[in-house]
N, C-alpha and C positions, 0 to 999 in steps of 0.2 A: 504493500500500500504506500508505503512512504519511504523516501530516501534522503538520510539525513546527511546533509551537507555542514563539514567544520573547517574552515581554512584557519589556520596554523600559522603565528608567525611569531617565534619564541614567547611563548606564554606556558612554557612546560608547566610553572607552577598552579596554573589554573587548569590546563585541557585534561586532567584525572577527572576532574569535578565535572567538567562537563559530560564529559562520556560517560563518566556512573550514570550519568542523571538520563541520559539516553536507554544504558540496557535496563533500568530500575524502570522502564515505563509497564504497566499496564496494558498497554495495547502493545502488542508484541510483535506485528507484520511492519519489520522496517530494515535497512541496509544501512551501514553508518559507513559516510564517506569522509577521510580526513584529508585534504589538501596541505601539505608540508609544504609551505611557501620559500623554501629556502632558509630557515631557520637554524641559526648560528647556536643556538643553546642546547641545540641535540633533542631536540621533541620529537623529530618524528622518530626516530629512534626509540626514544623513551613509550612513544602511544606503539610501537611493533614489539618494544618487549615484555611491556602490560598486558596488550590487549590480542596479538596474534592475528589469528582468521576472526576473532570478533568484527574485526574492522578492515575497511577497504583503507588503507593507506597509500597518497600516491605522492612522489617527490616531483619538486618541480622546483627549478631558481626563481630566484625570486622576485616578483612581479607584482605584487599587489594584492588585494584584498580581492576586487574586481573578478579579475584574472582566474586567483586561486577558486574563487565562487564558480564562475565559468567551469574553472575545468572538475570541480565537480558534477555541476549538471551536466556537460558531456559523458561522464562517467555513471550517472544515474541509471537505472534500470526497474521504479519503481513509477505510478501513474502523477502520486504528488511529489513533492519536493519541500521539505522540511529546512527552513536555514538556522545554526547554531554557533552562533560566537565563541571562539574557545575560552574565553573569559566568563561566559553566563552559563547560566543551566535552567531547565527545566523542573516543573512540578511533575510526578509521575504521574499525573491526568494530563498531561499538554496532547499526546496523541491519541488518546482515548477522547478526549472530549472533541478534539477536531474529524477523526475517524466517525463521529457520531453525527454529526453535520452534515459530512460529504457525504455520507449513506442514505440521507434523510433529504438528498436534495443531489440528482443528478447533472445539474447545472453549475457546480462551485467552480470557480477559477481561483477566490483566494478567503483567506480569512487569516485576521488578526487577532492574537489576545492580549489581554491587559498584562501590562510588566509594572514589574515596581524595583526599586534600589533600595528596600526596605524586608531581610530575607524573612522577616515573623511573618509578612503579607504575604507570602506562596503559598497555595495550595495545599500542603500537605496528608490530609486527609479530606476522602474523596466530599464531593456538597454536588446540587444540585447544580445544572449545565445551566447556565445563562445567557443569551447571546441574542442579535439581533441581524435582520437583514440589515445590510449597509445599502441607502436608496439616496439620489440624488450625493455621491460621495463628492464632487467639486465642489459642491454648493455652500460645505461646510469644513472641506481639506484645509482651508487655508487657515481655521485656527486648532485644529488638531488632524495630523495625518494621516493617524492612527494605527498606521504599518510600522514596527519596529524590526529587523529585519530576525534578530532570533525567538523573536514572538509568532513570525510570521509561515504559512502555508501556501504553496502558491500549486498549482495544477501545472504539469510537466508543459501540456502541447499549448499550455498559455506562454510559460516564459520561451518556450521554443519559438514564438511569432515575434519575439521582441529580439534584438542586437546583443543581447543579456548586460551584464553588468558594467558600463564602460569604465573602462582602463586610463581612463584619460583623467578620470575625477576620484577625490580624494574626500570630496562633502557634496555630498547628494546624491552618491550612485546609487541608493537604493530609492530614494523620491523616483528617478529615472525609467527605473523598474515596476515600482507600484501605479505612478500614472499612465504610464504605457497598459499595462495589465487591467486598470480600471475602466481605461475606453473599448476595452474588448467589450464581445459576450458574455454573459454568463454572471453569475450573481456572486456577491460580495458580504462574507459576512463580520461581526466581531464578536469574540467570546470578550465576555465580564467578567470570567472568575481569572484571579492573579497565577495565571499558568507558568510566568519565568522572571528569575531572578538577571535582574539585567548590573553588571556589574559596575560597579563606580571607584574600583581594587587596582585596577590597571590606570598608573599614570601616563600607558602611552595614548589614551583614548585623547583625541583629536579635539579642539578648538577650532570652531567657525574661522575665528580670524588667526589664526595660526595657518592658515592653508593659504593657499598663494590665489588669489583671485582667480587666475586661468583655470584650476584645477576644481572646480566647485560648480554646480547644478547651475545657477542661473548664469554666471559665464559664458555657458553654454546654450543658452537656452534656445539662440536662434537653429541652432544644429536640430536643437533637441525637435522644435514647431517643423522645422521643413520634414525632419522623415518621422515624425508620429502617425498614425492612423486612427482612426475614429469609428468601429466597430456599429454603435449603439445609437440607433435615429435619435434625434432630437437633441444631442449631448454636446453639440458641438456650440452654444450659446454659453451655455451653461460653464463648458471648458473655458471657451474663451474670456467669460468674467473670471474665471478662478486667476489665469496665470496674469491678469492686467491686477489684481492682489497680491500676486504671489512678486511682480517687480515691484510695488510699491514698498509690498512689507523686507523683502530679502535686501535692498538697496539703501535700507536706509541708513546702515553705518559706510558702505563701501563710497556711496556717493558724494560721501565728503571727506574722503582721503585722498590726500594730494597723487597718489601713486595709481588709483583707482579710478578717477574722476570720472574723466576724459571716456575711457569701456565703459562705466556706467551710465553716462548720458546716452549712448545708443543701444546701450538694452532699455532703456528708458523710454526710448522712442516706440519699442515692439509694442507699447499698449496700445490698447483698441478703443478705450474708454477711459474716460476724467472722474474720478473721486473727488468732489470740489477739498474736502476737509486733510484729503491723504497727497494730495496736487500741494498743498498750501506748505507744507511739508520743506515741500521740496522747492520751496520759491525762497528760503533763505537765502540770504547771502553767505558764498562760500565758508567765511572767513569765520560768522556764527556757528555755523552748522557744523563745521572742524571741532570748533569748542565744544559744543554738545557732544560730538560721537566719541571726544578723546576724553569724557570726563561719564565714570562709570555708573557716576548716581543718576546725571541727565538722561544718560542712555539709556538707563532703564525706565524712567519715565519716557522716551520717547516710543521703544518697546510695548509699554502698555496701552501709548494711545494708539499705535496703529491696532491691538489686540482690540480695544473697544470699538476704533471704527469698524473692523470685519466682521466682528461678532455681534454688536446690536447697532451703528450706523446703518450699516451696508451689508445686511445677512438679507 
């Protein structure tokens, strides 16, 4: 039924935990794949002398998160596709309770469940399935996106119509992933009960502005608009408000760095549509708005007001 994908990039000290937390499931129909992204601390070593034929282990230099994702799902052999951060783990209901869903509705392409960075909040003993169809998912993406990627279940011959994970980015390769998959066919769900522990352990886990502009989702965005496809009649209004949101809101600290500017005024331009209140924004004067994005307390106030205008302005 499922094929669990773990890309590996020296985090020896954490991928035990995560793989326990794989064979300890409950639902038992699955394949654990581990991508050893080229890992200097000896992990994938360490996951072949733990784990044996438990696990599909595959070496590969190293490339990225992307990448190693990728060549898992080439190597999958199961109908979904289960993703696992070797840093987090699973409640032993995370496949049993997604197994429950996709039996119960032969149309799934994906579903998400709730994570927390809070481990007393998992799961641990089994509770009632909670979960919901996910309907009009743009309309409300832009202030929760709700895909986290080791929360996440996605349908094989879905991610197989998408480019899979690009390699070019470093923040937002899974946004990439899930919006693409969203404008497919096929129905969308979310579980409520706290299925995975999402880790907060690893100081290599990444910062928004610690990535290099080029390498991040809306960078790219015009790439991303020219080869998407659009599956689902009627979706294509509804998309096109979400991502003239999604430049207002992702833009607003890059658009006032000196280094940044310049790219973000012509991703700026790709919108379709004026927000008077989220436009005003952005009608600073440079030399203001520098001041605000470099000063961490403003920034968060300016953070919450774009949050209030998407969510009750402009919902």
């Amino acid at each position: 039924m499922f094929s669990v994908i773990i890309p590996l990039f020296n985090k020896t000290a954490f991928v035990k935990r995560a793989i326990d937390s794989v064979l300890a499931q409950t639902f038992q129909d699955f394949e654990v794949i581990v991508v050893d992204d080229g890992s200097t601390d000896g992990g994938g070593n360490f996951v072949q002398e733990i784990y044996g034929n438990q696990v599909k282990l595959i070496k590969q230099g190293n490339a990225g998160v992307s990448v190693a994702r990728n060549t898992g799902i080439s190597h999958s052999s199961y109908p979904y596709i289960a993703f696992l951060d070797a840093d987090d783990y699973w409640s032993p209901y995370f496949l049993e309770k997604n197994w429950k869903i996709i039996t119960g509705d032969g149309k799934v392409k994906i579903i998400g469940s709730h994570y927390s960075s809070t481990v007393s909040d998992l799961e641990m003993n089994l509770s009632p399935l909670k979960f919901y169809l996910i309907e009009k998912y743009f309309r409300y993406a832009i202030n929760n996106y709700l895909f986290l990627t080791s929360a996440t279940v996605v349908k094989r011959d879905c991610l197989l119509k998408t480019p899979g994970f690009n390699p070019k980015l470093r923040s937002g390769e899974d946004l990439d992933i899930w919006f693409r998959i969203n404008l497919q066919d096929g129905n969308a769900y979310y579980i409520e009960n706290t299925l995975v522990y999402y880790s907060s352990e690893d100081i290599g886990r990444l910062s928004i502005l610690g990535v290099p502009f080029e390498q991040t989702f809306i960078f790219n965005l015009n790439e991303f608009l020219a080869s998407v496809q659009i599956e689902e009649p009627g979706k294509q209004k509804e998309f096109d408000q979400f991502i003239d949101k999604l430049i207002y809101e992702s833009l607003r600290t890059r658009y006032f760095m000196p280094e940044s500017h310049e790219a973000s005024k012509e991703i700026f331009n790709l919108k379709k549509e004026s927000y008077f209140f989220a436009a005003l924004y952005y009608k600073l004067p440079f030399k203001l708005g520098n001041i605000i994005v470099s000063n961490a307390i403003y920034n968060l106030y300016i953070r919450k007001y774009f949050k209030f205008l998407f969510k009750v302005v402009y919902n």
